[in-house]
C-alpha positions as CSV (number, residue, x, y, z in Angstrom):
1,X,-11.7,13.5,2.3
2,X,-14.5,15.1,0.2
3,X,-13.9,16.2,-3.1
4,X,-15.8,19.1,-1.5
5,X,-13.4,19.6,1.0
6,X,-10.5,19.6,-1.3
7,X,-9.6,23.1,-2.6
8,X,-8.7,24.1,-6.8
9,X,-5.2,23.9,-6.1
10,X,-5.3,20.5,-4.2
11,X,-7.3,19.5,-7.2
12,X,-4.8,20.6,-9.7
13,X,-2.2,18.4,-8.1
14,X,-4.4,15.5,-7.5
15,X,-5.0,15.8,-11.5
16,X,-1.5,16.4,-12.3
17,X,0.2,13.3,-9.8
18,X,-2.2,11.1,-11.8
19,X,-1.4,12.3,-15.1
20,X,2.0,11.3,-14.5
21,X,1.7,7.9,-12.9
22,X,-0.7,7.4,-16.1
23,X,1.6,8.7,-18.5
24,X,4.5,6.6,-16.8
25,X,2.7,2.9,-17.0
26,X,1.3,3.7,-20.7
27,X,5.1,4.1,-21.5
28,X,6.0,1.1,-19.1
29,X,3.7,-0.7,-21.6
30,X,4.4,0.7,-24.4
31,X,8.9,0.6,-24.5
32,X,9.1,-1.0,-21.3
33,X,10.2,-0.2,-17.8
34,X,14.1,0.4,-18.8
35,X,13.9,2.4,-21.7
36,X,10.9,4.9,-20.4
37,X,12.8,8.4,-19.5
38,X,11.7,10.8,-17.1
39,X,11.8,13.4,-19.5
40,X,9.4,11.2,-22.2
41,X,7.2,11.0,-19.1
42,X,6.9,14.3,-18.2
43,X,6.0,15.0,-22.4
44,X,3.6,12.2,-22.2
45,X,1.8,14.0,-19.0
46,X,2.4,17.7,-20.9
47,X,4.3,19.2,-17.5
48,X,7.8,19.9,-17.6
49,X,10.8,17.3,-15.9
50,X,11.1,20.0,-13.2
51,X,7.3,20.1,-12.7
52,X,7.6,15.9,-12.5
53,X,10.5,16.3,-10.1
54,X,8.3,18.0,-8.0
55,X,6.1,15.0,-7.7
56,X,8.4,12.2,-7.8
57,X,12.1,11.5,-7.0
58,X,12.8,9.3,-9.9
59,X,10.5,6.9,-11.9
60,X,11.2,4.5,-9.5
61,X,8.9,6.2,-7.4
62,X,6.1,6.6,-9.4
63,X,6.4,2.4,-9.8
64,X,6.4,2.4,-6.0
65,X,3.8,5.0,-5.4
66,X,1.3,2.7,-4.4
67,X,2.7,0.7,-1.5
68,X,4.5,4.1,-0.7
69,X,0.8,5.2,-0.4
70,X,0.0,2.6,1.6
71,X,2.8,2.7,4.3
72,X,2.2,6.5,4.3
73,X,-1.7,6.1,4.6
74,X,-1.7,2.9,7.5
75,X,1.1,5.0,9.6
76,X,-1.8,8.0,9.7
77,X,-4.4,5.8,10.4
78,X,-2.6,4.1,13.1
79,X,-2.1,7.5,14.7
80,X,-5.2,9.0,14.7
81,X,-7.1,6.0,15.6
82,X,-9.4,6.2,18.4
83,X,-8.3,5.1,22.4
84,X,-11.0,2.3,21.7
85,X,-9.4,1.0,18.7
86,X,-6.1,-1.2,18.5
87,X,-4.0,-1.8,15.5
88,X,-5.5,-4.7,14.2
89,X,-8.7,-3.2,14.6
90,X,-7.1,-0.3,12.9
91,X,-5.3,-2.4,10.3
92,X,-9.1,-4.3,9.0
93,X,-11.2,-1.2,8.6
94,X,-8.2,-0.1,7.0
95,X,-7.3,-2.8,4.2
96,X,-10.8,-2.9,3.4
97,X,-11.3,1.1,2.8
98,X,-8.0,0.0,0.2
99,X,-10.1,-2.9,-1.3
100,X,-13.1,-0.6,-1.7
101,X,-10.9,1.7,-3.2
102,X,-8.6,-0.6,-5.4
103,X,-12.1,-1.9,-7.3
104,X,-12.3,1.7,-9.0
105,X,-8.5,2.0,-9.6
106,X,-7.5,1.1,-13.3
107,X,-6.6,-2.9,-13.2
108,X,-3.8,-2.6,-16.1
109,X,-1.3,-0.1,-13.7
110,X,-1.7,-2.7,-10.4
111,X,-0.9,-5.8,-13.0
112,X,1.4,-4.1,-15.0
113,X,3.5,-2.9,-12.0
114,X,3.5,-6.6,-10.3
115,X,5.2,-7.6,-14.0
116,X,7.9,-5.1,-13.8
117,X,8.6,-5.7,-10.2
118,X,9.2,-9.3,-10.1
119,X,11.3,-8.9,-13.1
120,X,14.1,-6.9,-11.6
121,X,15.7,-8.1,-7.9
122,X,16.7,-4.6,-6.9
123,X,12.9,-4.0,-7.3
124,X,11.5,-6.3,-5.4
125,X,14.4,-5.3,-2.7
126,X,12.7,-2.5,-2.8
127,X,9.0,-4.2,-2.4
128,X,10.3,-5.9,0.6
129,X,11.7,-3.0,2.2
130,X,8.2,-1.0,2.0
131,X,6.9,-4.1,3.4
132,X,9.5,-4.2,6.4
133,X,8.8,-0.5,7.8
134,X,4.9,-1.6,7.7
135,X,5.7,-4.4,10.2
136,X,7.8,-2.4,12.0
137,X,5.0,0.1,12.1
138,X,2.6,-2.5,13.0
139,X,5.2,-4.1,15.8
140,X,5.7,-1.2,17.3
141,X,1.7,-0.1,17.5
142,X,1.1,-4.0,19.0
143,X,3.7,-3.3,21.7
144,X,1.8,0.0,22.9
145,X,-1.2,-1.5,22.8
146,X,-0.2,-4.7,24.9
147,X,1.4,-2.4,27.2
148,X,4.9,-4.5,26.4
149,X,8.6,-3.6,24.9
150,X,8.2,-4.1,20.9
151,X,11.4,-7.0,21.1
152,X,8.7,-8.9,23.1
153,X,7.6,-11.7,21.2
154,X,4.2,-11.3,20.9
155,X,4.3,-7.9,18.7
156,X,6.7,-9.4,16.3
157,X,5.4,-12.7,15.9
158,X,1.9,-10.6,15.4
159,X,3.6,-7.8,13.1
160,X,5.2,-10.6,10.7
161,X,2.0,-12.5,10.2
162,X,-0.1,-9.2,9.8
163,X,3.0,-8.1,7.2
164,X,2.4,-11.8,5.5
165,X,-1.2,-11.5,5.2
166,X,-0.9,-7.8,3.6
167,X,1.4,-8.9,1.0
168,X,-0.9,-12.4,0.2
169,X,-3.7,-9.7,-0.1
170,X,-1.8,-7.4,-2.2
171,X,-0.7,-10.2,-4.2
172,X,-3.8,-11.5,-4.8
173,X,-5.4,-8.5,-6.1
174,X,-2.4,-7.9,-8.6
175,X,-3.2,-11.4,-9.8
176,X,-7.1,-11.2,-10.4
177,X,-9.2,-9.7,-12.5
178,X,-11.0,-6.3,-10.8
179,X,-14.4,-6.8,-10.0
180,X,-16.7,-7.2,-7.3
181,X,-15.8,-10.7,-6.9
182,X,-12.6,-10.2,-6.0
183,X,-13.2,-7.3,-4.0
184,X,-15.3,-9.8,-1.4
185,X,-12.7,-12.4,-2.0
186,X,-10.2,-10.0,-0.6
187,X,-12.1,-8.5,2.3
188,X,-12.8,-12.1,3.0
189,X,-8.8,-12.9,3.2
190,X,-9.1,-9.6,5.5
191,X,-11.8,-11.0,8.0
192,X,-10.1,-14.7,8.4
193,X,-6.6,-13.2,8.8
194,X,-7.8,-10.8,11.9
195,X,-9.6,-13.8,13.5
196,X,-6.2,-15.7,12.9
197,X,-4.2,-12.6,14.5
198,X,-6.4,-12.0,17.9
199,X,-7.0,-15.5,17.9
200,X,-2.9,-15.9,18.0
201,X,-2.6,-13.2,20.6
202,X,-5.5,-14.5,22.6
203,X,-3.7,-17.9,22.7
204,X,-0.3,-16.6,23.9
205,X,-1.7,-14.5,26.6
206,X,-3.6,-17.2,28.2
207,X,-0.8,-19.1,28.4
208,X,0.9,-16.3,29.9
């Protein structure tokens, strides 16, 4: 969307969501994950709790805003795509729109979160599970486009690799510095996994 498209009000809450998740991972630094409040947050983002609640659930959320983002954002994508387009074709233009984007994105918050996630196991639980509805989503958009039940085992062999793939991208980027570099590496990572994937499905049909 164009920021000209986007009205005063829409702005105000694009401004105000990113106030929060700021405010929220320069107390995550600052005290730690544990000990940051919801209502220190909302102070640090000068909005009241209510006005935080309005945006978030819990501060959980705003730690998992990203790949909440991302399930949200690849589930839209998926449906709007064009008759001419199938899911992995969906799913490449996709992840690199997300590495385009991630290069401007502030590298502290991505690195920052990957700490506090893999230091807690009910948060990467949690990780995993945003992880499992995007290869759900993805088996089930395989299936349609195969014409084929989404138990069949082409779709969720497909689904699982496209999941795996995601997370070694999403991974990596956490793990490297932010830069144009990287950005290629990952679109790179992108490229050779799709070859893999139609390659895979190519494969199985022909044997079929």
């Amino acid at each position: 969307m164009k920021s000209s498209d986007v009205s005063p009000r829409q702005n105000k809450k694009i401004r105000t969501r990113r106030a929060i998740i700021e405010s929220a991972y320069a107390l995550f630094k600052k005290n730690g994950y544990a000990k940051a409040t919801v209502a220190e947050i909302a102070k640090a983002a000068n909005i009241a709790p209510r006005t935080f609640f309005s945006y978030f659930s819990s501060k959980e959320d705003v730690l998992f805003v990203e790949i909440s983002d991302i399930d949200r954002d690849l589930e839209a994508s998926l449906r709007n795509r064009k008759s001419s387009d199938t899911a992995l074709d969906v799913l490449h233009a996709w992840i690199i729109a997300q590495v385009q984007q991630f290069t401007r994105q502030d590298a502290y918050i991505h690195q920052l979160r990957r700490k506090i996630i893999i230091s807690q196991v009910s948060l990467q639980a949690r990780e995993k599970f945003y992880f499992s509805q995007i290869e759900a989503l993805l088996k089930r958009e395989i299936a349609r486009d195969l014409g084929v039940k989404e138990n069949n085992l082409i779709p969720a062999i497909t689904a699982s690799a496209s999941r795996a793939a995601l997370e070694i991208a999403y991974d990596y980027a956490r793990k490297n510095p932010i830069n144009k570099k990287t950005a290629n590496e990952l679109i790179a990572i992108a490229d050779q996994s799709m070859l893999f994937l139609r390659g895979g499905i190519a494969a199985i049909k022909t044997d079929h």
